[in-house]
VOPAGU-2260 file (C-alpha; in pm, 1 decimal, decimal comma):
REM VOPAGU-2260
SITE   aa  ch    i         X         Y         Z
SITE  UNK   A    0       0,0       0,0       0,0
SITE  UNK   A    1      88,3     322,3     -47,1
SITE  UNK   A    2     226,2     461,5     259,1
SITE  UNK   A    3      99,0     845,4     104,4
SITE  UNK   A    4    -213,5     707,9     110,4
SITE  UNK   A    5    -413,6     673,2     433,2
SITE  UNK   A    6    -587,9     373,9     532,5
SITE  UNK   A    7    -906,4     537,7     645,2
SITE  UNK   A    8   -1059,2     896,0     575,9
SITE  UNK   A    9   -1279,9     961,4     843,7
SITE  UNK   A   10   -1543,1    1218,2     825,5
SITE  UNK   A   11   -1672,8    1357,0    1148,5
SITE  UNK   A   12   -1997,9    1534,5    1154,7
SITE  UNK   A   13   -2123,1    1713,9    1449,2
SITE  UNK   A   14   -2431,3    1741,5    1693,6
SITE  UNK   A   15   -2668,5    2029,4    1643,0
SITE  UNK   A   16   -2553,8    2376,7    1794,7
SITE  UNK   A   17   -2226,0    2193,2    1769,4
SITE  UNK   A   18   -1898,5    2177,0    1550,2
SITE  UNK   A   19   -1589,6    2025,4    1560,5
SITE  UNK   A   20   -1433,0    2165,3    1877,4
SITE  UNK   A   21   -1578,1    1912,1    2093,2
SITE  UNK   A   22   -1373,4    1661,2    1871,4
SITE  UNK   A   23   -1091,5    1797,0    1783,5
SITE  UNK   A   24    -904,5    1575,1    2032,0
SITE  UNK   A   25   -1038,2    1258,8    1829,7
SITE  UNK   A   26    -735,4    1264,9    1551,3
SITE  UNK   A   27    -487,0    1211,6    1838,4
SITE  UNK   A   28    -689,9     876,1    1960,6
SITE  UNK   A   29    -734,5     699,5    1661,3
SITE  UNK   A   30    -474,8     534,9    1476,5
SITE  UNK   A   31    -177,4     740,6    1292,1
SITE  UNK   A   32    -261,0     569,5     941,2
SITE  UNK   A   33    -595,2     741,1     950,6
SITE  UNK   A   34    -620,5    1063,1     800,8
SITE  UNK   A   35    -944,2    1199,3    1038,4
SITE  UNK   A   36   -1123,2    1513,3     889,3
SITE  UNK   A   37   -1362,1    1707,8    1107,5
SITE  UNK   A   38   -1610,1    1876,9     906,6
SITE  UNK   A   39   -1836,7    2163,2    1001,5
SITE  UNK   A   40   -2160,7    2279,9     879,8
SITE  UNK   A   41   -2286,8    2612,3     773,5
SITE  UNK   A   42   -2332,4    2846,0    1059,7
SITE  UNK   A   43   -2110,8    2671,2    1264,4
SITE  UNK   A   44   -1697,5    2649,5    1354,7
SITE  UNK   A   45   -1491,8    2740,2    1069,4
SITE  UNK   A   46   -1787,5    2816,3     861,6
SITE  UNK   A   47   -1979,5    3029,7    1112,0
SITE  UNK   A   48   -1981,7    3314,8     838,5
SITE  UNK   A   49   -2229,5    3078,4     624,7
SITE  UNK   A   50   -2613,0    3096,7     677,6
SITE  UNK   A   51   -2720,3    2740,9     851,8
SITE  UNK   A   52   -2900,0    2513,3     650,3
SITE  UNK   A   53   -3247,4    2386,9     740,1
SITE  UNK   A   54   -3271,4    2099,6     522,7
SITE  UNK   A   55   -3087,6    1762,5     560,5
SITE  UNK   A   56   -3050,1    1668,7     241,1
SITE  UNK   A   57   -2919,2    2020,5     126,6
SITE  UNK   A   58   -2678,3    2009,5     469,4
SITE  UNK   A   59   -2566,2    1678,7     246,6
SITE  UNK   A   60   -2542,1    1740,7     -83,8
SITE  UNK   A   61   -2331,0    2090,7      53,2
SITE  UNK   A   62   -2061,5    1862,2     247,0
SITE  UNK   A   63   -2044,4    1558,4      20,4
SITE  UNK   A   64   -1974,0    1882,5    -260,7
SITE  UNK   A   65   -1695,5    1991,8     -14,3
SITE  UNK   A   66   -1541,3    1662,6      58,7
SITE  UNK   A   67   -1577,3    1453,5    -322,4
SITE  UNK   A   68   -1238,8    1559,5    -389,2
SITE  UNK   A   69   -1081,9    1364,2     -92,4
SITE  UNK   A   70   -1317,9    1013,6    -152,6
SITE  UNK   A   71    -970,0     886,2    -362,2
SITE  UNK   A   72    -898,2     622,4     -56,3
SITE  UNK   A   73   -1117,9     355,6     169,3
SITE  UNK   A   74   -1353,1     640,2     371,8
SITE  UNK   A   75   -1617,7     616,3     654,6
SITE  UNK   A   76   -1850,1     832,2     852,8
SITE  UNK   A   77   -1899,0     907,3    1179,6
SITE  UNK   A   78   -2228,2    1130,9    1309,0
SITE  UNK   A   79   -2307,6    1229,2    1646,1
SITE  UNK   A   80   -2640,4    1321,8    1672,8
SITE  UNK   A   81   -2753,3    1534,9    1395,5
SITE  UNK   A   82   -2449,9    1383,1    1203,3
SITE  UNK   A   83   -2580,5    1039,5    1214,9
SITE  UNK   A   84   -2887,4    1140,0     988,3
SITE  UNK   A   85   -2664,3    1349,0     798,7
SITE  UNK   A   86   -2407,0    1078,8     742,9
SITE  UNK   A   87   -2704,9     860,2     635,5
SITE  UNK   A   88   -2825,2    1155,2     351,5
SITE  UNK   A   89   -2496,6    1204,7     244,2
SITE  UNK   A   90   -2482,6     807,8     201,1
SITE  UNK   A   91   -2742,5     801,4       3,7
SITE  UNK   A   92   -2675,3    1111,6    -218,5
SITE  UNK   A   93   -2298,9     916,1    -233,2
SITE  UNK   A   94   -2496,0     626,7    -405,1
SITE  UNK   A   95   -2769,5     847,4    -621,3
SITE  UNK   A   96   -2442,4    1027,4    -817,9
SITE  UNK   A   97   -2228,3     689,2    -863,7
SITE  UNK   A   98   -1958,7     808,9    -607,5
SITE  UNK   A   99   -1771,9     576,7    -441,0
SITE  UNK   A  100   -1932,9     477,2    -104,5
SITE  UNK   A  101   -1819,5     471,9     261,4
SITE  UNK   A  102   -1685,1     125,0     393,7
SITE  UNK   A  103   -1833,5     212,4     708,4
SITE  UNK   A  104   -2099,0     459,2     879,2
SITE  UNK   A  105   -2112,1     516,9    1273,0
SITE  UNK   A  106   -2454,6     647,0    1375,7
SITE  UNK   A  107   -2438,0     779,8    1722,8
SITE  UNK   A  108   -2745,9     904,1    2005,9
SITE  UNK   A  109   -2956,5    1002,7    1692,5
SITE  UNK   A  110   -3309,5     734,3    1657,7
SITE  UNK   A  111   -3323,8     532,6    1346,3
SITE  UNK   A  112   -3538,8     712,0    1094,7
SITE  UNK   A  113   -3918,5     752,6    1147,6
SITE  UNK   A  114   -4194,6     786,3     962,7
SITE  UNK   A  115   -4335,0    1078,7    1211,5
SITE  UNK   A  116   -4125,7    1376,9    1400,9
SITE  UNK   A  117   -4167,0    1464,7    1735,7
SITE  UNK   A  118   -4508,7    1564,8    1920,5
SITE  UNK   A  119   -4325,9    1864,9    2079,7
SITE  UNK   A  120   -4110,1    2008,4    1799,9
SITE  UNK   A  121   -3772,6    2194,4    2047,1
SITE  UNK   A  122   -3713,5    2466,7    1773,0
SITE  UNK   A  123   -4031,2    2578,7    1818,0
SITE  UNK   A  124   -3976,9    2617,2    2227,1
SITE  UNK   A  125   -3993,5    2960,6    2374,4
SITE  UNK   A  126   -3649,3    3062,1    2489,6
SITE  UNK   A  127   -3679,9    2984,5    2870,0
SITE  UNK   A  128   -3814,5    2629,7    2788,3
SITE  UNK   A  129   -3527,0    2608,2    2509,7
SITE  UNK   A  130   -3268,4    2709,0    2700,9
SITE  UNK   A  131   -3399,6    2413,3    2994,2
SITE  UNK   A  132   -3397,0    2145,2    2748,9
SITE  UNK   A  133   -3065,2    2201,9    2578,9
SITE  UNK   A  134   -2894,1    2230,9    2956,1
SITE  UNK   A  135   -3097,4    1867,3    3057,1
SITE  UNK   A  136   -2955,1    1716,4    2702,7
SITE  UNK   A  137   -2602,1    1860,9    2744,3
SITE  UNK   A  138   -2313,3    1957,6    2514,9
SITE  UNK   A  139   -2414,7    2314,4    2475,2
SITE  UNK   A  140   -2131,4    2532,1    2664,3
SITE  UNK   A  141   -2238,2    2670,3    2968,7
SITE  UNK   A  142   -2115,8    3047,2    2872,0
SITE  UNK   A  143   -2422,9    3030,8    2585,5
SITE  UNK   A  144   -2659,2    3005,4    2844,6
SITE  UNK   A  145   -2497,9    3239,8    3078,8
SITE  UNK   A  146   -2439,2    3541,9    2834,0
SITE  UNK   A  147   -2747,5    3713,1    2685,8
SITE  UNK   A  148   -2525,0    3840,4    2374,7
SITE  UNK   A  149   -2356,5    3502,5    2323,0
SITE  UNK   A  150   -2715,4    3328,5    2335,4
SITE  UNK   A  151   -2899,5    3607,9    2080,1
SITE  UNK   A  152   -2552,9    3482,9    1771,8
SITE  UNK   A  153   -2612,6    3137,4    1846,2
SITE  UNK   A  154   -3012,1    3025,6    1963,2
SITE  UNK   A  155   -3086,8    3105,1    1578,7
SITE  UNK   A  156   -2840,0    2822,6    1491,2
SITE  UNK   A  157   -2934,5    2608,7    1736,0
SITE  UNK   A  158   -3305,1    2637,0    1653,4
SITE  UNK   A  159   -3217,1    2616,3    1258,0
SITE  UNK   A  160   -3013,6    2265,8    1328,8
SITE  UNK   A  161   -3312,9    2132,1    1534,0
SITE  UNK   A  162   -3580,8    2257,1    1312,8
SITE  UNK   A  163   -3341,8    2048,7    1068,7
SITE  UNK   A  164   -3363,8    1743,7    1256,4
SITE  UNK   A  165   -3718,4    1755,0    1346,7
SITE  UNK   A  166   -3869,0    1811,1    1030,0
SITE  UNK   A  167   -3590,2    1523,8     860,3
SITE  UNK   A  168   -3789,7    1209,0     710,5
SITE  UNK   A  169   -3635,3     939,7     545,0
SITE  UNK   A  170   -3692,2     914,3     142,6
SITE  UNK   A  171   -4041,0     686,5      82,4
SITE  UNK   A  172   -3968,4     331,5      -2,6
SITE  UNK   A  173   -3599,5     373,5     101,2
SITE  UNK   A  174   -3418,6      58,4     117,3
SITE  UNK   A  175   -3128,0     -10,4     366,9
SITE  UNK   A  176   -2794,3     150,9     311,4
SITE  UNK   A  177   -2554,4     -84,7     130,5
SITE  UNK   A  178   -2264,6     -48,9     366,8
SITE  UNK   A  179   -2158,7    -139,2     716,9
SITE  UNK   A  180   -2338,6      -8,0    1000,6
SITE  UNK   A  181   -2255,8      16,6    1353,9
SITE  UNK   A  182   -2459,5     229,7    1645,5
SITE  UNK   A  183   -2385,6     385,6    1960,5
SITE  UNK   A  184   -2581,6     480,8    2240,7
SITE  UNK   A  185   -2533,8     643,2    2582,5
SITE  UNK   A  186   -2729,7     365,7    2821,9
SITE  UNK   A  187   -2917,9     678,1    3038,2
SITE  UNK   A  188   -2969,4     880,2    2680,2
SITE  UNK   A  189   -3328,1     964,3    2698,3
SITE  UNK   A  190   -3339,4    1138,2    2384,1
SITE  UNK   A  191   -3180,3     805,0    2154,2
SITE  UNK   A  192   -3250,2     484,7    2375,4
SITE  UNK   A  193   -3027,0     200,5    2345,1
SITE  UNK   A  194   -3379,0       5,0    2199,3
SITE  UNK   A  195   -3440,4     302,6    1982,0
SITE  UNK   A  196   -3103,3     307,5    1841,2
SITE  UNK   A  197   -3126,1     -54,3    1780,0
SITE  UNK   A  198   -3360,6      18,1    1469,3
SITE  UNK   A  199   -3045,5     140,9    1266,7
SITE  UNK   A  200   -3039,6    -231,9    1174,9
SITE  UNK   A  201   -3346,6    -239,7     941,6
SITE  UNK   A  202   -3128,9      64,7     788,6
SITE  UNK   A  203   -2830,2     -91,9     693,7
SITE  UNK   A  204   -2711,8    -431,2     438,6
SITE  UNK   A  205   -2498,5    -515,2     720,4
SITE  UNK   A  206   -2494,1    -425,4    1080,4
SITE  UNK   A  207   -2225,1    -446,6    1325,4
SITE  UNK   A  208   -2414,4    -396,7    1622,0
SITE  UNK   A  209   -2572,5    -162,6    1912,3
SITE  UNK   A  210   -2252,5     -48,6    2134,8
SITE  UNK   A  211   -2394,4      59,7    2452,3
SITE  UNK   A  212   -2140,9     292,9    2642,8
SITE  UNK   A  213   -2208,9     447,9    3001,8
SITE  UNK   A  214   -2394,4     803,0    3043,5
SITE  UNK   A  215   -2646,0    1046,2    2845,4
SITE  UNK   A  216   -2679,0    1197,4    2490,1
SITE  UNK   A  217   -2311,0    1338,9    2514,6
SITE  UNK   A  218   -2203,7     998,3    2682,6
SITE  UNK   A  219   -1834,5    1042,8    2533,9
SITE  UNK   A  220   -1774,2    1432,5    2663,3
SITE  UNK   A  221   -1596,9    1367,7    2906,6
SITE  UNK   A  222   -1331,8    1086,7    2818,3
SITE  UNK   A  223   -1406,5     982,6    2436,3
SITE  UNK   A  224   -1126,7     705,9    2426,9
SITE  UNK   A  225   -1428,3     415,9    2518,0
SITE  UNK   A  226   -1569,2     518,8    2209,7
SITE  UNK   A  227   -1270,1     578,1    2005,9
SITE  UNK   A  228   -1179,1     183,0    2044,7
SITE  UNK   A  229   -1496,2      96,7    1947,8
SITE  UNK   A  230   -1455,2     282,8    1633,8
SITE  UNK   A  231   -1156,2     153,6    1521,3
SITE  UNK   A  232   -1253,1    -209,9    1575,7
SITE  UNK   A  233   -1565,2    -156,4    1375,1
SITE  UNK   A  234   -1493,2      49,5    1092,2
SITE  UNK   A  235   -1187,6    -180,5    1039,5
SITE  UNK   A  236   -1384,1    -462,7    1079,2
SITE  UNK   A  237   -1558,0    -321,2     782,0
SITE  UNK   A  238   -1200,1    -243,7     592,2
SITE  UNK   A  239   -1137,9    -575,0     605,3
SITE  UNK   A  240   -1450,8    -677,1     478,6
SITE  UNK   A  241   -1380,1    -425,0     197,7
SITE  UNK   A  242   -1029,3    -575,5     133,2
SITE  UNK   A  243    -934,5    -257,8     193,0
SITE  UNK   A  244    -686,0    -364,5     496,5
SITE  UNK   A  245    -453,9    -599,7     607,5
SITE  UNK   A  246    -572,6    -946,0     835,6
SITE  UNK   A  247    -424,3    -837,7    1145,1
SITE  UNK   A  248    -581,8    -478,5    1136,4
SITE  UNK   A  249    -843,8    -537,7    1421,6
SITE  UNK   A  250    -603,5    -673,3    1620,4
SITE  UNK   A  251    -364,3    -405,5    1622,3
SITE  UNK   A  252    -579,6    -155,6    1629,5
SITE  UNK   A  253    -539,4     -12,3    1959,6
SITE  UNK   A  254    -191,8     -49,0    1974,0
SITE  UNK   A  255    -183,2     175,8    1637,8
SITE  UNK   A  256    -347,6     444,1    1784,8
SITE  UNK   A  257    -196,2     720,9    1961,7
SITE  UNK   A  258    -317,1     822,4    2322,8
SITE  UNK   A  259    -571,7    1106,0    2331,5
């Protein structure tokens, strides 16, 4: 193999209200023949100049645009959140324009798709009642809350990522992805049950499995390295389904990566 050439591209897509601050510590964990590429959407991190988007599958069709260039080498995906039905658009949009397609998706604390959204839509809240929920769910820094200014750049964000999410269905008569699968779920996450996460496997040709890991929706903030193993056994699990990586890959795995 080329040693130029990286073993695995990973994409990482963020939670709503997020970017990719809260993972920029992820490169470091996972192993050095991984290139890992944190990606943020409109409105948010690098790209906070941009209006957000409100639409999944534009959010999709913008990033898989951004990133085409760089799908020359095995790839994957990795969503938290709002970037696990993202990852699964931009999957599909992958296949719908003949691009190559991702060895591997992770899908983390977001529900498998529904027909239905939710019977209390959150961008629709009043601020007080906003502000509660997103401080119950976590991952929104506590300085939002806390300053009036910082809360009046960055609630209409917030409320155009969950308005995003809320209003998302899945394409009619969609069939399940054709690539690896795995899901992850915080056992005390409310929002994305362990048994409603367990749906991603009518979504998928092949699942790996439900990993349950200790905590709530943002069960990795405060020491991601649990999850980080998890994600290189499975997406090269899936490499080596792919023939994209050598027989002993899963097995050295963790001694690959680099502490984070």
């Amino acid at each position: 193999m080329d040693s130029s050439r990286p073993a695995l591209r990973l994409f990482v897509l963020h939670h709503a209200g997020g970017s990719h601050l809260p993972y920029r510590h992820w490169p470091a964990g996972l192993p050095d023949t991984w290139d890992v590429r944190l990606l943020d959407a409109p409105g948010h991190g690098f790209l906070l100049d941009l209006p957000p988007f409100t639409d999944a599958g534009r959010l999709a069709e913008f990033l898989l645009d951004r990133v085409e260039a760089e799908l020359t080498c095995p790839y994957a995906l990795f969503g938290h959140s709002m970037g696990a039905l993202v990852a699964y658009e931009i999957t599909r949009r992958a296949a719908a324009r003949g691009l190559p397609l991702p060895v591997w998706i992770g899908v983390s604390a977001r529900t498998a798709p529904q027909p239905a959204g939710p019977a209390e839509p959150y961008h629709e809240l009043p601020d007080a009642q906003l502000r509660r929920r997103l401080e119950l769910l976590g991952g929104t820094p506590e300085e939002i809350f806390d300053d009036p200014e910082l809360w009046a750049v960055f609630a209409p964000v917030i409320r155009a990522d969950l308005r995003l999410v809320e209003q998302w269905r899945p394409a009619p008569g969609a069939g399940p992805l054709p690539v690896a699968l795995s899901a992850y779920a915080g056992a005390a996450d409310a929002h994305a049950s362990p048994a409603r996460m367990a749906g991603w496997a009518r979504h998928t040709e092949r699942f790996l499995g439900l990993r349950v890991l200790d905590g709530g929706h943002f069960y990795f903030q405060g020491d991601p390295r649990p999850l980080l193993r998890l994600i290189e056994r499975d997406a090269t699990t899936a490499l080596q389904a792919a023939g994209a990586a050598p027989a002993g890959a899963a097995l050295d795995a963790a001694g690959a990566a680099r502490p984070s």
